[in-house]
Backbone as a chain_set.jsonl record, in Angstrom:
{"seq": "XXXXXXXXXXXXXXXXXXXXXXXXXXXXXXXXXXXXXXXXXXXXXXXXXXXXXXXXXXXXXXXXXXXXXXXXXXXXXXXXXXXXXXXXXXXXXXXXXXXXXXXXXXXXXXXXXXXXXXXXXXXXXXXXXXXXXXXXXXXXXXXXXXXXXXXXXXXXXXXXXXXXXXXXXXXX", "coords": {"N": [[19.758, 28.931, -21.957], [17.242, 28.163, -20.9], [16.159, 27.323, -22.705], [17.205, 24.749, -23.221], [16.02, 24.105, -20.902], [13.179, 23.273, -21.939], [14.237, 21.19, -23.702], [15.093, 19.784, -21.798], [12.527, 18.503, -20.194], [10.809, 18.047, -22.23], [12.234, 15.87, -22.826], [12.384, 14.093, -20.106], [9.324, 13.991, -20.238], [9.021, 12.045, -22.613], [10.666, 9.927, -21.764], [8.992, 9.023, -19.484], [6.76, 8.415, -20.182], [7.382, 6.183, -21.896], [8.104, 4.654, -20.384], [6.321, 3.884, -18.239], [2.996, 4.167, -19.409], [3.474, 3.514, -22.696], [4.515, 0.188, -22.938], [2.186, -0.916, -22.205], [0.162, 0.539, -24.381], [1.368, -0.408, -26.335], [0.942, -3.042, -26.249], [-1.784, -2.958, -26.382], [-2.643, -2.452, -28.271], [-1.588, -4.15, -30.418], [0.981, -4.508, -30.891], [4.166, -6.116, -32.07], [5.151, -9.362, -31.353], [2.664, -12.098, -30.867], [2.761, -12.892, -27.266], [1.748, -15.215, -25.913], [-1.168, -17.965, -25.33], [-3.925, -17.339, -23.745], [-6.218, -19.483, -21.658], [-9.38, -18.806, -20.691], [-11.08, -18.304, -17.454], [-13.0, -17.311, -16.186], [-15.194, -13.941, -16.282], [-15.485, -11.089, -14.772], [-16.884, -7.99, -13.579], [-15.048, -5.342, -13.637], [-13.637, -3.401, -10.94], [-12.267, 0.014, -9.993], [-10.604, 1.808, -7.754], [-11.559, 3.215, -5.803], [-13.929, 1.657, -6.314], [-16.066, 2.622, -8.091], [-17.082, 1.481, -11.71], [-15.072, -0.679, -13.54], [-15.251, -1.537, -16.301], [-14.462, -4.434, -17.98], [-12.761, -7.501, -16.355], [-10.815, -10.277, -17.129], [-9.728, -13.244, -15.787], [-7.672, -16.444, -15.685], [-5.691, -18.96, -16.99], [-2.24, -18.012, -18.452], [-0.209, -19.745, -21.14], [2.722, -18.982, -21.974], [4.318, -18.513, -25.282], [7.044, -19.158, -25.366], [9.655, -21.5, -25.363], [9.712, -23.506, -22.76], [8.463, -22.558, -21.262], [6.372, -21.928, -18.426], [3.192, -22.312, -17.336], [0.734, -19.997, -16.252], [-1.069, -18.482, -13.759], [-3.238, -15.772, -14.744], [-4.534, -12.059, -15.112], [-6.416, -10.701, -17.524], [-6.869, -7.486, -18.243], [-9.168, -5.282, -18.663], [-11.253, -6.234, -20.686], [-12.639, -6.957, -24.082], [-14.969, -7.326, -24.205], [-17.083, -9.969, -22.209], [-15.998, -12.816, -22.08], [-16.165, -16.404, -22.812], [-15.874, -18.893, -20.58], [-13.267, -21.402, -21.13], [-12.879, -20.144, -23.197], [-9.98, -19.662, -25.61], [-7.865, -17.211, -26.392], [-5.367, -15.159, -27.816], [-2.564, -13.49, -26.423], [-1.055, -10.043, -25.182], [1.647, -9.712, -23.107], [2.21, -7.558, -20.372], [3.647, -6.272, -17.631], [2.937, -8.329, -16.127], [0.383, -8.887, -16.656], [-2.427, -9.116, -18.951], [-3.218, -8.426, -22.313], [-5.417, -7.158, -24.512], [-6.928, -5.422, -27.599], [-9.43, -3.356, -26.95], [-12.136, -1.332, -26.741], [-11.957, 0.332, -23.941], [-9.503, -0.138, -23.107], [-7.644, 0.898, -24.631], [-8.535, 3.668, -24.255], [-7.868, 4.091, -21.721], [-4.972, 4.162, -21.481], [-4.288, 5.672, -23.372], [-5.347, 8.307, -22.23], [-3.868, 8.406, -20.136], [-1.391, 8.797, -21.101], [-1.615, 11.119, -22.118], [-1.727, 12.656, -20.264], [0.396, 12.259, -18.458], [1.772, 13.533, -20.308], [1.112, 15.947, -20.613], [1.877, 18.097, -18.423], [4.551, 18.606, -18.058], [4.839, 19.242, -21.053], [3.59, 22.054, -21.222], [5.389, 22.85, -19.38], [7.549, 23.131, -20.731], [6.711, 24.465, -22.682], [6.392, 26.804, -21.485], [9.319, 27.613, -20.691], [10.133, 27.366, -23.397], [9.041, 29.85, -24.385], [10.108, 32.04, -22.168], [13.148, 31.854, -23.269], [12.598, 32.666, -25.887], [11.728, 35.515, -25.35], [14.147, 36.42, -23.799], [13.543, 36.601, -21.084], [12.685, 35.595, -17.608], [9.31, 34.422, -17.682], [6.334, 35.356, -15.472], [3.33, 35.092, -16.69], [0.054, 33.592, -16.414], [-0.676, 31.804, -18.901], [0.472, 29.354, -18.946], [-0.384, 27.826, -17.279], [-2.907, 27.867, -17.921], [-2.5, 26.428, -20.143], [-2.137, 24.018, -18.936], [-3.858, 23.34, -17.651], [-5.443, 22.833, -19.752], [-4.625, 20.793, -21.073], [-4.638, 18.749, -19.536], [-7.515, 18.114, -19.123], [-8.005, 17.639, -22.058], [-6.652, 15.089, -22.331], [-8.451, 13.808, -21.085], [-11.161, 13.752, -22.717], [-9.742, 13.057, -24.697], [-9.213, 10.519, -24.849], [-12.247, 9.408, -23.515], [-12.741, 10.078, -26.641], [-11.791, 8.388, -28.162], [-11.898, 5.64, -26.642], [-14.781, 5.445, -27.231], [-15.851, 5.033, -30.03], [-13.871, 2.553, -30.964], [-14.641, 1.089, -29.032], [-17.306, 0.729, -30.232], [-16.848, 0.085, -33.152], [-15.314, -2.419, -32.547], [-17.681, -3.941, -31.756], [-19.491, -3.828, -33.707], [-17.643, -5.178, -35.984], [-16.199, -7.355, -35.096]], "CA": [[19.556, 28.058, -20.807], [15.847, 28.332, -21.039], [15.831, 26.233, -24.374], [17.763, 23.533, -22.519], [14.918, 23.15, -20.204], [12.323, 22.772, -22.6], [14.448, 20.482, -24.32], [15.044, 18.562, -20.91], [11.023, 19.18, -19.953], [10.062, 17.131, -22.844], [13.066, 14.505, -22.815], [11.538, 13.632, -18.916], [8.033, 13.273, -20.613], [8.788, 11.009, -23.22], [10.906, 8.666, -20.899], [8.149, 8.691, -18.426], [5.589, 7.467, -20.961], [8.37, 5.026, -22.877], [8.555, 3.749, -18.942], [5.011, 3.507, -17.932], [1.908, 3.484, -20.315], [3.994, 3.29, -23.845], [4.223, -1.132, -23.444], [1.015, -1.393, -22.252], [-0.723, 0.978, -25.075], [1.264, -0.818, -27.87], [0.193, -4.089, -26.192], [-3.03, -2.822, -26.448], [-2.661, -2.059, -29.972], [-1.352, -5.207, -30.932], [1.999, -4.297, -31.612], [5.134, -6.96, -31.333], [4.764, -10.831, -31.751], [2.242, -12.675, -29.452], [3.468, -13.7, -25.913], [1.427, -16.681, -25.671], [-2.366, -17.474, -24.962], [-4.687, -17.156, -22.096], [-7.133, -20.01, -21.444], [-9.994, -17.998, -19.162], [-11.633, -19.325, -16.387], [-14.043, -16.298, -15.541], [-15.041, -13.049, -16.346], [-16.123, -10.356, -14.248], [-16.691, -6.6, -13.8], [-14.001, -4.617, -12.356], [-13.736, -1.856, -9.889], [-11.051, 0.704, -9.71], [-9.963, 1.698, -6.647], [-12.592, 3.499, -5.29], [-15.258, 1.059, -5.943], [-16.681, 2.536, -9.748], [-17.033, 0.3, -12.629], [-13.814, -0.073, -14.953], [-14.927, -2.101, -17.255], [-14.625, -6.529, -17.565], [-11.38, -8.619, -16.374], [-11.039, -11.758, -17.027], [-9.154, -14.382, -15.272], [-7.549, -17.609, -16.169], [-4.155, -19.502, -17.565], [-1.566, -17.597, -19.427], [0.701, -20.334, -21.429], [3.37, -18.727, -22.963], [4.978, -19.641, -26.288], [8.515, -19.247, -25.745], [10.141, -22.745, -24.56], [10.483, -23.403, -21.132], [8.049, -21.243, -20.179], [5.119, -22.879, -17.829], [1.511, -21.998, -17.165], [0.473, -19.352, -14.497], [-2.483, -17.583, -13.771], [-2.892, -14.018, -15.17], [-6.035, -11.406, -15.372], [-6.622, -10.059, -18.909], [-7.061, -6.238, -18.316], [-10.338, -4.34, -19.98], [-11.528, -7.306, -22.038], [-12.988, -6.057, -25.185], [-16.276, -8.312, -23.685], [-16.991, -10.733, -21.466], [-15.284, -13.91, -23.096], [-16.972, -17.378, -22.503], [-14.938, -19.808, -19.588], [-12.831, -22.203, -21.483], [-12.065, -19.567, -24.762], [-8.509, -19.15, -25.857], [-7.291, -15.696, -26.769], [-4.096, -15.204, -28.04], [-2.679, -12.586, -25.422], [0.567, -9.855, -25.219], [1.897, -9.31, -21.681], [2.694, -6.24, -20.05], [4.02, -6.283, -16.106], [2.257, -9.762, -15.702], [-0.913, -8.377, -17.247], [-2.609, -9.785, -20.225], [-3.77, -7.152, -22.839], [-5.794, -7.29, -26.186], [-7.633, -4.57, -28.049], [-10.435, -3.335, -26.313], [-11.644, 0.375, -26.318], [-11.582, 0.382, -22.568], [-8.225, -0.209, -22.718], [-7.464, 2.132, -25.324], [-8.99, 4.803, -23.929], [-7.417, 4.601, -21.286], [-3.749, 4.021, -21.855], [-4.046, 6.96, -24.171], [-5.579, 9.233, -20.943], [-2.354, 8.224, -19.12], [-0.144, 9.013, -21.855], [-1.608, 12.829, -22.15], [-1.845, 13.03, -18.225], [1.858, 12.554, -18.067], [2.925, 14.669, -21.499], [0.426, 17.684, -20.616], [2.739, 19.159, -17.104], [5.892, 18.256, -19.162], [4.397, 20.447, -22.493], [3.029, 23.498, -20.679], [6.816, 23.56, -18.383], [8.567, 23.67, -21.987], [6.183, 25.898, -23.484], [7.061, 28.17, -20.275], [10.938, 27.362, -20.856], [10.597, 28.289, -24.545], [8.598, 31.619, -24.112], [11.576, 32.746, -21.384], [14.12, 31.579, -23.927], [12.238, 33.535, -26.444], [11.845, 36.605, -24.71], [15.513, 36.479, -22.993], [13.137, 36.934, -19.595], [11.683, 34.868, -16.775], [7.879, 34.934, -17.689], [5.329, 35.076, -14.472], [1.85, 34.96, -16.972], [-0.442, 32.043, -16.097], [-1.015, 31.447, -19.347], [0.847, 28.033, -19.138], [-1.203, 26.837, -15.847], [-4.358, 27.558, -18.694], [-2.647, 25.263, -21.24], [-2.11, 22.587, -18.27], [-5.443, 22.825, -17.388], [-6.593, 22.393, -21.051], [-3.876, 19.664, -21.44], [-5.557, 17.54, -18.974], [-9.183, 18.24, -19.954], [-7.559, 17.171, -23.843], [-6.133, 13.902, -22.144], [-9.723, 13.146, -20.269], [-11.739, 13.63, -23.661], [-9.37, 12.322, -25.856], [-9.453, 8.964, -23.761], [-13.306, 9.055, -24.418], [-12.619, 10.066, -28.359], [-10.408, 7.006, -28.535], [-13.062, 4.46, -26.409], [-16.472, 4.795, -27.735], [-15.531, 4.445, -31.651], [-12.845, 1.444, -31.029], [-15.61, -0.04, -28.441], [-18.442, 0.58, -31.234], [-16.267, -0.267, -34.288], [-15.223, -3.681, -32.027], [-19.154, -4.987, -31.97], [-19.758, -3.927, -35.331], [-16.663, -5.976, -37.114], [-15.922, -8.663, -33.984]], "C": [[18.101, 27.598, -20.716], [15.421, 27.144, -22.184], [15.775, 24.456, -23.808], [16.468, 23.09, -21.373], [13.394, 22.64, -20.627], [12.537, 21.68, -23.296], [14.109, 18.862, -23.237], [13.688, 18.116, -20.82], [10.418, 17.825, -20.822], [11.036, 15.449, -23.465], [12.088, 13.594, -21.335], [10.716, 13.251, -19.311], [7.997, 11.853, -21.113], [9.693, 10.108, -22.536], [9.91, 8.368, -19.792], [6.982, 8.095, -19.223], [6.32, 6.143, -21.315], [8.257, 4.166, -21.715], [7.291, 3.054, -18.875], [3.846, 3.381, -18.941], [2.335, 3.027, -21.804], [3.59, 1.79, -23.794], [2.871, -1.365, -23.234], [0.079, -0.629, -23.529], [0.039, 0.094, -26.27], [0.946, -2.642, -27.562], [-1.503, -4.244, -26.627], [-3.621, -2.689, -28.046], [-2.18, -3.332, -30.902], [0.388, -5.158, -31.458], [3.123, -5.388, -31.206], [3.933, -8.584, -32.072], [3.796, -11.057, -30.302], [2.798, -13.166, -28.623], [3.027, -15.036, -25.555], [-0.004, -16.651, -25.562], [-2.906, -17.684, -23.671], [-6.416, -18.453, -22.279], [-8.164, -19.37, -20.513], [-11.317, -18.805, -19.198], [-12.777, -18.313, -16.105], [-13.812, -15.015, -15.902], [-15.444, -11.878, -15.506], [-15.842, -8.654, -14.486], [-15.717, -6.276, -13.037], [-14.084, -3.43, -11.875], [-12.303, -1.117, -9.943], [-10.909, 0.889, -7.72], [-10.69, 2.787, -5.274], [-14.031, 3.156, -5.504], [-16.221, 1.422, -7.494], [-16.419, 1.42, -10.225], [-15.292, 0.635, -13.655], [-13.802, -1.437, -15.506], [-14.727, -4.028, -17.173], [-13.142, -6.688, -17.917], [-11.575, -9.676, -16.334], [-9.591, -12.923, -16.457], [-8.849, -15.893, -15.856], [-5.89, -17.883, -16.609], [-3.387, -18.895, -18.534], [-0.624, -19.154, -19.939], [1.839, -19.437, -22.471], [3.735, -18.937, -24.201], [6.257, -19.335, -26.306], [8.361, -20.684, -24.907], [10.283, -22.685, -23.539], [9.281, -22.771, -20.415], [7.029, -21.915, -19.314], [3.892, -22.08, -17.309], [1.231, -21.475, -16.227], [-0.942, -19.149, -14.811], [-2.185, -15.907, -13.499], [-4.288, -13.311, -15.272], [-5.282, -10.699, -16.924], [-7.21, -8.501, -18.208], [-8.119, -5.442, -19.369], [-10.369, -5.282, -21.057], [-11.991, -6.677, -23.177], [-14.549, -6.497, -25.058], [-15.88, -9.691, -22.76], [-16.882, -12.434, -22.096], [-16.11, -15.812, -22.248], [-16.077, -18.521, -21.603], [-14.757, -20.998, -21.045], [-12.176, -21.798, -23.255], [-10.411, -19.635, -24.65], [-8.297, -17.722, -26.32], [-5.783, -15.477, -27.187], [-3.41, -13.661, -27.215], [-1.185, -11.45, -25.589], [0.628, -9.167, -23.552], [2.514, -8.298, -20.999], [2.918, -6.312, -17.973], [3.128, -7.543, -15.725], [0.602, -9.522, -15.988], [-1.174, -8.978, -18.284], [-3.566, -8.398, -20.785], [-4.237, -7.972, -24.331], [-6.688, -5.789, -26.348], [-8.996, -4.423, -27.679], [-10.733, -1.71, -26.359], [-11.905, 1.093, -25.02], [-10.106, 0.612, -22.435], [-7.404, 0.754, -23.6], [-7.262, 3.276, -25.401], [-8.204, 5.071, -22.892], [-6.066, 4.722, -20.629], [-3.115, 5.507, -22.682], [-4.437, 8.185, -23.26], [-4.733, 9.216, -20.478], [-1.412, 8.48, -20.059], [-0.236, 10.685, -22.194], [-1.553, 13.384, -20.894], [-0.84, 13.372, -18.11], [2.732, 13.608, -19.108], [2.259, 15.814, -20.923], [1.029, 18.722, -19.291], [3.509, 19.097, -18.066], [5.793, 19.953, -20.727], [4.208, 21.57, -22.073], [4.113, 24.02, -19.913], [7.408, 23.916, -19.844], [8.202, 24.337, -22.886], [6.859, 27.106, -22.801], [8.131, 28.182, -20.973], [10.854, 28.126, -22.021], [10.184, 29.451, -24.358], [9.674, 31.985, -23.351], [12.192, 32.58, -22.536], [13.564, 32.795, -25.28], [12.248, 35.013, -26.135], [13.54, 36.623, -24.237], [14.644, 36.916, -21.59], [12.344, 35.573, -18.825], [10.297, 35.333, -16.593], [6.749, 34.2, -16.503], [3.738, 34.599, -15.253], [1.688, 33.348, -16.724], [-1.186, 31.615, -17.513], [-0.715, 30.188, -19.761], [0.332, 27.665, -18.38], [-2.659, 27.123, -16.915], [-4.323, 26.416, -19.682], [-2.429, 23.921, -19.985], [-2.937, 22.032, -17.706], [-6.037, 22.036, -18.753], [-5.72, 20.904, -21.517], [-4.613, 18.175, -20.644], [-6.345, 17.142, -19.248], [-9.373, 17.456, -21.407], [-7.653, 15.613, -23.223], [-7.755, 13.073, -21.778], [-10.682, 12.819, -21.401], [-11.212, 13.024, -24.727], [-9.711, 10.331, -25.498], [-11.279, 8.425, -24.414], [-13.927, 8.818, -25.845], [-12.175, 8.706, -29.006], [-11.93, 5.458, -27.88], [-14.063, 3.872, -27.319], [-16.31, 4.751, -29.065], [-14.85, 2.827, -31.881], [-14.214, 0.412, -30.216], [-17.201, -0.073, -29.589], [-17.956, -0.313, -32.805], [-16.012, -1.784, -34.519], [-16.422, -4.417, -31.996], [-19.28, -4.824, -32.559], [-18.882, -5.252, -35.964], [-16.108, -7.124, -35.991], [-16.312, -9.624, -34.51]], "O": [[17.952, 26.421, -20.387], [14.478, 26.357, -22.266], [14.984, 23.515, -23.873], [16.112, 21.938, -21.122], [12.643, 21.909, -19.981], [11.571, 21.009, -23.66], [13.541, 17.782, -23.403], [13.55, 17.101, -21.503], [9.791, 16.877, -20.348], [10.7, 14.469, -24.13], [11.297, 12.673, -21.541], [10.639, 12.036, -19.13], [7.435, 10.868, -20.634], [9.296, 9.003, -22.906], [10.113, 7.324, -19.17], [6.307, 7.216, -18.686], [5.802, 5.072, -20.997], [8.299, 2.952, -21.915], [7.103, 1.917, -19.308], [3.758, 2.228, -19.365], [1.612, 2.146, -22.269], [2.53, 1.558, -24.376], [2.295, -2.043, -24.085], [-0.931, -1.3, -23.739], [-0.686, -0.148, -27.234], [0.756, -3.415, -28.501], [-2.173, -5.202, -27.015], [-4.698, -2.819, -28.627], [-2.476, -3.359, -32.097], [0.805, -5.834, -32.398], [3.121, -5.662, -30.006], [2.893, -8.788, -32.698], [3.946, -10.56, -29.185], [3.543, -14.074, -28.99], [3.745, -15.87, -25.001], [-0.473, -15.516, -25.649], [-2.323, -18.156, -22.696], [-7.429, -18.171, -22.919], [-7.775, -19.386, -19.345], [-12.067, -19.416, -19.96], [-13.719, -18.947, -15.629], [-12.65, -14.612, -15.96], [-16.495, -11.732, -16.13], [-15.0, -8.132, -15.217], [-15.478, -6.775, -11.937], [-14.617, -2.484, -12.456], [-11.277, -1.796, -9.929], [-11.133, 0.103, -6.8], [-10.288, 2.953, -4.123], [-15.022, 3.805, -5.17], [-16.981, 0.566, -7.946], [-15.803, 0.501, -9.685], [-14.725, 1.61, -14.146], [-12.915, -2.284, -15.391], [-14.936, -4.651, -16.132], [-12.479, -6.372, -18.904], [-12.424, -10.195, -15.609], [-8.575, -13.101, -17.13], [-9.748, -16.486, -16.452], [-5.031, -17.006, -16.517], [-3.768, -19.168, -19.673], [-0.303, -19.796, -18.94], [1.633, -19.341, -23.681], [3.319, -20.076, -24.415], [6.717, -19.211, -27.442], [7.461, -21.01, -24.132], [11.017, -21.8, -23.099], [9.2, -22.538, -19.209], [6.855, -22.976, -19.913], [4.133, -20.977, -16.819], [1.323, -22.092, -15.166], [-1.68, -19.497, -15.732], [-1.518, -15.197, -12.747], [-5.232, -14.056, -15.533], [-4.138, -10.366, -17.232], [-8.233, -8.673, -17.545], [-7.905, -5.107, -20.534], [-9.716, -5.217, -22.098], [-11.59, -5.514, -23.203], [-15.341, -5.98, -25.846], [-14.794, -10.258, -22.641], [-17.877, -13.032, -22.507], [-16.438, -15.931, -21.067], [-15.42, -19.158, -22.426], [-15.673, -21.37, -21.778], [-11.531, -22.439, -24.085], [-9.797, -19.651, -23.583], [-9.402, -17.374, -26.736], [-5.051, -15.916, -26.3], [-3.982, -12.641, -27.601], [-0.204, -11.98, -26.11], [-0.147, -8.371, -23.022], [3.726, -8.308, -21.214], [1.904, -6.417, -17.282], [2.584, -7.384, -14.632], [-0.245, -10.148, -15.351], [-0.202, -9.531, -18.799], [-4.291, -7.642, -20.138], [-3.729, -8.897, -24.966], [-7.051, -5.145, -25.363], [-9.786, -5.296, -28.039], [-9.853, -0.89, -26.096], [-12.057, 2.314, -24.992], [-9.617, 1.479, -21.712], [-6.461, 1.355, -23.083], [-6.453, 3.941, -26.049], [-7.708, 6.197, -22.875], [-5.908, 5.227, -19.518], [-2.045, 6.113, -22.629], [-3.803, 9.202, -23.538], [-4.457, 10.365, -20.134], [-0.292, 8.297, -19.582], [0.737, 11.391, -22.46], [-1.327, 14.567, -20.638], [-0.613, 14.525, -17.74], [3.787, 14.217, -18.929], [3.001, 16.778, -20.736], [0.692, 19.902, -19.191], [3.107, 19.609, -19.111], [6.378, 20.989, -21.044], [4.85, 22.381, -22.739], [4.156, 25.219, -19.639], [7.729, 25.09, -20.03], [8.899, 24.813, -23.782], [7.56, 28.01, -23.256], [8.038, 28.799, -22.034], [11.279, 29.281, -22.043], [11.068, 30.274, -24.119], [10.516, 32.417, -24.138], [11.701, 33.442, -23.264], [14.295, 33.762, -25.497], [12.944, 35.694, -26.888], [13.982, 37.393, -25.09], [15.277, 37.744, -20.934], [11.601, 34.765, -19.383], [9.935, 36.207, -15.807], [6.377, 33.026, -16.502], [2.983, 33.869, -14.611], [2.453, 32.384, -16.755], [-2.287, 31.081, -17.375], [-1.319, 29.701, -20.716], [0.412, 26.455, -18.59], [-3.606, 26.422, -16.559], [-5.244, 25.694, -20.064], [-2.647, 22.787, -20.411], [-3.054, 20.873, -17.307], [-6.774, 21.053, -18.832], [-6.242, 20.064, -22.251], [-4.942, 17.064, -21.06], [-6.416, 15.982, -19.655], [-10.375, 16.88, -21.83], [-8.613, 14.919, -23.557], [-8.062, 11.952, -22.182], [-11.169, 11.691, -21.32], [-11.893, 12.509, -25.613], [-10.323, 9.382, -25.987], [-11.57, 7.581, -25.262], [-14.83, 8.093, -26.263], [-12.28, 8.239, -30.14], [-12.587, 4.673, -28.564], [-14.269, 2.787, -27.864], [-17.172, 3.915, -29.338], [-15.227, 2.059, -32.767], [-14.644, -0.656, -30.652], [-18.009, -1.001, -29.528], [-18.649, -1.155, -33.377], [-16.17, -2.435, -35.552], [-16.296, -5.622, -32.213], [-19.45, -5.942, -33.046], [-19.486, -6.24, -36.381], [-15.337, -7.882, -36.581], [-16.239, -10.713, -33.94]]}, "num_chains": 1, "name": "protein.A"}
């Protein structure tokens, strides 16, 4: 029974990533055909949600390229730099978002994708150890790996940034 919830444990994870950060990190990655491009009108810095820096959005015209489709206005998410009013970009779209390779965006698509596996991993570590043992195990040595799972997700995020954002002004 125990097995079964490690199995479930890490079924939950990976549909909760596949749901939420999965399209936007393989947008971010370039993966899939282009959605269309983004004429931009302005770039600026952006704030999260308590007012820090996160990084440059840029603003301006998505045109799609499927038929039919017609011209809105979309923000580009964690530019990879601050892009010059009147560039084109060729863009892939994620919840009405515009995404390209950036290691802002990289970084932290891949932070949100260990955020949500690292509870998930440390319940079905638990699960297997019981299942292993044939007992319900009290040690907190799974609340140490869900600490260190986070801590992983927070540094990996930075591991993943500053190379992709250094690697990006080198070869840009």
């Amino acid at each position: 029974m125990n097995l079964t919830g490690a199995v479930v444990s890490l079924a939950v994870a990976a549909w909760l990533i596949w749901l939420f950060p999965a399209p936007h990190l393989a947008a971010v990655l370039g993966v899939g055909p282009v959605d269309g491009v983004m004429t931009i009108t302005a770039c600026y810095g952006a704030t999260d949600v308590e007012g820090y820096p996160d990084g440059t959005d840029c603003s301006g015209t998505y045109t799609p390229r499927a038929a039919g489709g017609s011209p809105r206005r979309i923000t580009l998410d964690k530019a990879a730099e601050s892009h010059d009013p009147g560039s084109v970009l060729e863009v892939r779209t994620v919840r009405g978002r515009a995404h390209e390779l950036s290691g802002d965006a990289l970084g932290t698509w891949v932070t949100v994708t260990v955020l949500i596996l690292g509870p998930f991993l440390a319940l079905a570590l638990s699960f297997r150890a019981c299942a292993r043992d044939n007992t319900w195990s009290h040690n907190a040595d799974y609340v140490a790996v869900l600490i260190a799972a986070e801590i992983a997700a927070l540094v990996l995020g930075f591991l993943v940034d500053f190379p992709v954002s250094i690697a990006m002004a080198l070869f840009a």
